[in-house]
C-alpha positions in Angstrom: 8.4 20.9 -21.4 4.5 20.7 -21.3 2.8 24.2 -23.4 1.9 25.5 -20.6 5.0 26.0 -18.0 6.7 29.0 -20.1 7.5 30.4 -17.2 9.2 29.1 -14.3 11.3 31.9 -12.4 14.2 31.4 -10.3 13.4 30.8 -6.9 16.1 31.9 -3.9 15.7 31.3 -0.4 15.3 33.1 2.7 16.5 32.5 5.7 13.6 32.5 8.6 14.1 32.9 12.2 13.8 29.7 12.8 16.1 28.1 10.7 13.7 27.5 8.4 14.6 28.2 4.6 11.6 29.4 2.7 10.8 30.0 -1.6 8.4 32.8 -1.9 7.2 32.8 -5.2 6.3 36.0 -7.4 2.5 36.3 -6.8 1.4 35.4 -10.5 2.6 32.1 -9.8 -0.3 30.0 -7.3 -2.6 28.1 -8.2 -4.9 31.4 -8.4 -3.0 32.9 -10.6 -1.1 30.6 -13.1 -2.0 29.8 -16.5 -3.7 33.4 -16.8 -6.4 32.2 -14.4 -8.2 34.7 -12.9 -11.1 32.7 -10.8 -9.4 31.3 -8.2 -9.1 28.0 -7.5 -10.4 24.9 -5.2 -8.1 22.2 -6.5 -5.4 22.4 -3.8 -5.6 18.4 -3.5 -5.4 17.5 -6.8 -2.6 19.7 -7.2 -1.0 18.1 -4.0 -1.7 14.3 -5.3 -0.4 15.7 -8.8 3.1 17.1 -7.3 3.3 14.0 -5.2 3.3 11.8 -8.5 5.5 14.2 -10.5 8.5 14.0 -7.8 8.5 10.4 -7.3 8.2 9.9 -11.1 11.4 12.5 -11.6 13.2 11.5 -8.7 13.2 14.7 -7.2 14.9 15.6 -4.4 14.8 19.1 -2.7 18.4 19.7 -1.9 17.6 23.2 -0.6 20.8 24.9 -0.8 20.0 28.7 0.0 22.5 30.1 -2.2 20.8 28.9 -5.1 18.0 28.8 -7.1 15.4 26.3 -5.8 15.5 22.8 -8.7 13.8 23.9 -11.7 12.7 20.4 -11.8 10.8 21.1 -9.1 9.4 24.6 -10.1 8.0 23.1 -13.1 6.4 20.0 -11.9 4.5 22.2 -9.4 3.7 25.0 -12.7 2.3 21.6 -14.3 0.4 20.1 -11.3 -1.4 23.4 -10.8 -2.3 23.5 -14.0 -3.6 20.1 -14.5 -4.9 19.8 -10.9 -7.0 23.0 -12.1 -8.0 21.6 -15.5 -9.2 17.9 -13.8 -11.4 19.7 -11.1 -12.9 22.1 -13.8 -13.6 18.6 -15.5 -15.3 16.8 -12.6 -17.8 20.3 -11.8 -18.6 20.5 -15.5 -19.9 17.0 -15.4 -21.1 17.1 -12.2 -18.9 14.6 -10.3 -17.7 16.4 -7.2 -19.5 16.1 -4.1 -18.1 19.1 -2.5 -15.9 22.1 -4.0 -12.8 20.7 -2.1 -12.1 17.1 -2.9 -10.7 15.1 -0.2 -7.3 13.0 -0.6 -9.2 9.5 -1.5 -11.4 11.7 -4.2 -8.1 13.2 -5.6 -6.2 10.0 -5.8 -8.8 8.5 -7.9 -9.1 11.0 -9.9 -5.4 10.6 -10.8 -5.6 7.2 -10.8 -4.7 6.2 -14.3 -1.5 8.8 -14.1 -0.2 7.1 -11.1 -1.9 4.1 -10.4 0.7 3.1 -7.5 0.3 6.3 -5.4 -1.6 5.2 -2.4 -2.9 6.7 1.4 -1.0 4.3 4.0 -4.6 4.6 5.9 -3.3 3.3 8.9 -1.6 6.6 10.1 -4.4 8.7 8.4 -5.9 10.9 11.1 -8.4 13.6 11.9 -7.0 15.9 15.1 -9.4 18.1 17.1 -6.7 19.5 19.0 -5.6 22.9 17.6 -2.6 23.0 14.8 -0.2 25.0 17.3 -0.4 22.4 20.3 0.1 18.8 18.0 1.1 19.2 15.1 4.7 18.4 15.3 3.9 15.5 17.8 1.3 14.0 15.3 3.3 14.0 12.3 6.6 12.6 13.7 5.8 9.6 14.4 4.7 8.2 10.8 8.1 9.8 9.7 9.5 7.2 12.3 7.6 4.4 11.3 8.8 5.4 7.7 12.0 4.5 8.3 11.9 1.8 10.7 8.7 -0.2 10.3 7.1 1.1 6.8 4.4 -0.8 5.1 5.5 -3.9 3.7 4.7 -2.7 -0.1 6.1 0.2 -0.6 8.4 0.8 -3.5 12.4 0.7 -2.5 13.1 4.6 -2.3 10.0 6.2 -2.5 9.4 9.3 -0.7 6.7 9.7 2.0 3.8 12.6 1.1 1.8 13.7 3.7 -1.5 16.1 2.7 -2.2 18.3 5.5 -6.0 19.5 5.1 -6.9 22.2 7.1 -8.9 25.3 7.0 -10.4 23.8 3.4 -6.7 24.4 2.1 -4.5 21.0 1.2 -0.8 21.6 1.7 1.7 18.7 0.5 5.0 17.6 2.8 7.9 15.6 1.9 9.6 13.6 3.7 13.1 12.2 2.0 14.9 10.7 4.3 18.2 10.3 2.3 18.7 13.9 3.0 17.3 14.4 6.2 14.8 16.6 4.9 11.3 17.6 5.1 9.6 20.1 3.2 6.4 21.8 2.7 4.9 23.0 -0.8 2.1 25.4 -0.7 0.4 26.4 -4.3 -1.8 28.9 -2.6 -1.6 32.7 -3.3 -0.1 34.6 -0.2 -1.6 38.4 -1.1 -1.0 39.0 2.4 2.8 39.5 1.5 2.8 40.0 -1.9 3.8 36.3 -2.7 2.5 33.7 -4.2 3.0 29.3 -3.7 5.9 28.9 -1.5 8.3 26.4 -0.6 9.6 25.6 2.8 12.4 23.3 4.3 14.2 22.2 7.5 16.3 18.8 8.9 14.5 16.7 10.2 15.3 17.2 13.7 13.7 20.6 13.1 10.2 19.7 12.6 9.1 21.9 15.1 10.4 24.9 14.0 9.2 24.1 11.0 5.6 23.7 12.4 6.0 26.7 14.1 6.9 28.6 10.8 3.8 27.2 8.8 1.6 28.3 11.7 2.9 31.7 11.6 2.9 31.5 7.6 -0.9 30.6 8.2 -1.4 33.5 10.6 0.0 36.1 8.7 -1.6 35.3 5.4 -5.0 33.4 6.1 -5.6 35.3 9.6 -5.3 31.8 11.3 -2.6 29.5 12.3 -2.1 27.9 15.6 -5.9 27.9 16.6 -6.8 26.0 13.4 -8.7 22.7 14.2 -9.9 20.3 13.0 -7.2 19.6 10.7 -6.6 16.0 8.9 -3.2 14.3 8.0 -3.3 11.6 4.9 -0.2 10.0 4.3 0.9 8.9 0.6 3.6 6.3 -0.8 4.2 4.7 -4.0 3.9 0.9 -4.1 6.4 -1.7 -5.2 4.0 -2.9 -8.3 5.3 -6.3 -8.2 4.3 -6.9 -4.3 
C-alpha cells in the first residue's frame, strides 16, 4: 500500500429513495481534504482519469452489496488517485503548463499518459449538451452504454470497463459502466460540506439509470446549490485498448 493511503475507512451504504445505494464518506476524506490538504483542490479530472486506470488495472468491480463495507480495493485506489491527481496538477501549475485551472479529459489523459498509455476517449460519442442536466441526461448517456455492448469500438481491450467523465459545473465526476454486473456507478471525490460528507459513491442496475440521474441531480442540488438546471455539461467517454490491435 502506497505511504500515503493510511487511512481508508469502512464505507456502508444507504439506501436512497430511489433505489439508489449511496457511500458517503467521512468529510476528511475528498479530494479537499485528503492527505492533510487544506487548499482545496481543482484536479477532479486527473483524479477521474487516475481512478479510471487504477480499476481497470485491479480488475475492480463494484459489487455494491449494502450490507457491507464498500471494496477496500476500491477505497484505496480512489485515496491514491486523489492524491496523485492532486500532486500532478500542483506539478503542471508550478511549471506553468495548464491552460486553465480545470484540465479537460484530453489534458488529463495526457498527463497520465505514461501510467496508462492504453486509456483512451472513444471521441465518437464525446459530446457537449446545452440542454439542462435534469431534462437529458439519462437519454444521453444510455445510448453509448448500448453501443458498448453491442457495437463497441473495434479496439478495445476484451473486458474492459466503460468510464464516462461527466464535466459539469467546472466539477468532473467518473461513471462506470460494468456490464458483467449490470451495474453503473458514480464516484465523486468532491467534499459534500453541505451534509457533512465528503467523496461519495453511488450505484444502481442498469435499468435504473434514471433514478440514478435523478439522485446525482438532487445530490448536486443539495450540496452545490444546482442540479437539474445545470448546462452546458460535457460527456467523454473512456476505454482501455487491446494493445496488440
Amino acid at each position: 500500500m502506497a505511504r500515503y493511503v493510511q487511512y481508508t475507512p469502512d464505507v456502508f451504504a444507504v439506501q436512497d429513495i430511489r433505489g439508489v445505494h449511496v457511500w458517503w464518506f467521512p468529510e476528511e476524506f475528498s479530494q479537499s481534504r485528503l492527505g492533510d490538504r487544506v487548499i482545496g483542490s481543482n484536479a477532479c479530472t486527473l483524479i477521474a482519469v487516475l481512478l479510471a486506470g487504477r480499476i481497470d488495472e485491479f480488475r475492480i468491480r463494484l459489487w455494491g452489496y449494502i450490507d457491507q463495507p464498500l471494496s477496500r480495493m476500491l477505497v484505496t485506489s480512489l485515496a491514491e488517485a486523489i492524491i496523485e491527481g492532486n500532486e500532478i496538477h500542483e506539478t503542471l501549475r508550478r511549471t506553468h503548463q495548464l491552460v486553465n485551472i480545470n484540465l479537460n479529459v484530453p489534458e488529463a489523459i495526457r498527463a497520465v499518459n505514461d501510467k496508462y498509455p492504453f486509456l483512451t476517449e472513444w471521441s465518437a460519442k464525446t459530446v457537449t449538451m446545452m440542454s439542462p442536466l435534469g431534462e437529458s441526461f439519462a437519454d444521453t448517456i444510455e445510448p453509448p452504454l448500448f453501443d458498448w455492448t453491442n457495437n463497441p469500438p473495434y479496439n478495445k481491450r476484451e473486458a474492459s470497463d466503460l468510464f464516462v467523465i461527466l464535466v459539469a459545473d467546472t466539477r468532473s465526476v467518473l461513471f462506470i459502466y460494468q456490464p458483467q454486473l449490470s451495474k453503473i456507478s458514480i464516484i465523486d471525490s468532491h467534499n459534500h460540506m453541505e451534509r457533512g460528507s465528503g467523496s461519495v459513491v453511488a450505484q444502481s442496475h442498469v435499468g435504473d439509470l434514471t433514478q440514478l440521474c435523478d439522485w446525482f441531480c438532487q445530490m448536486c442540488f443539495d450540496s452545490f446549490g444546482r442540479g437539474s438546471s445545470i448546462c452546458p455539461y460535457e460527456l467523454a467517454f473512456l476505454y482501455n485498448q487491446d494493445p496488440y490491435l
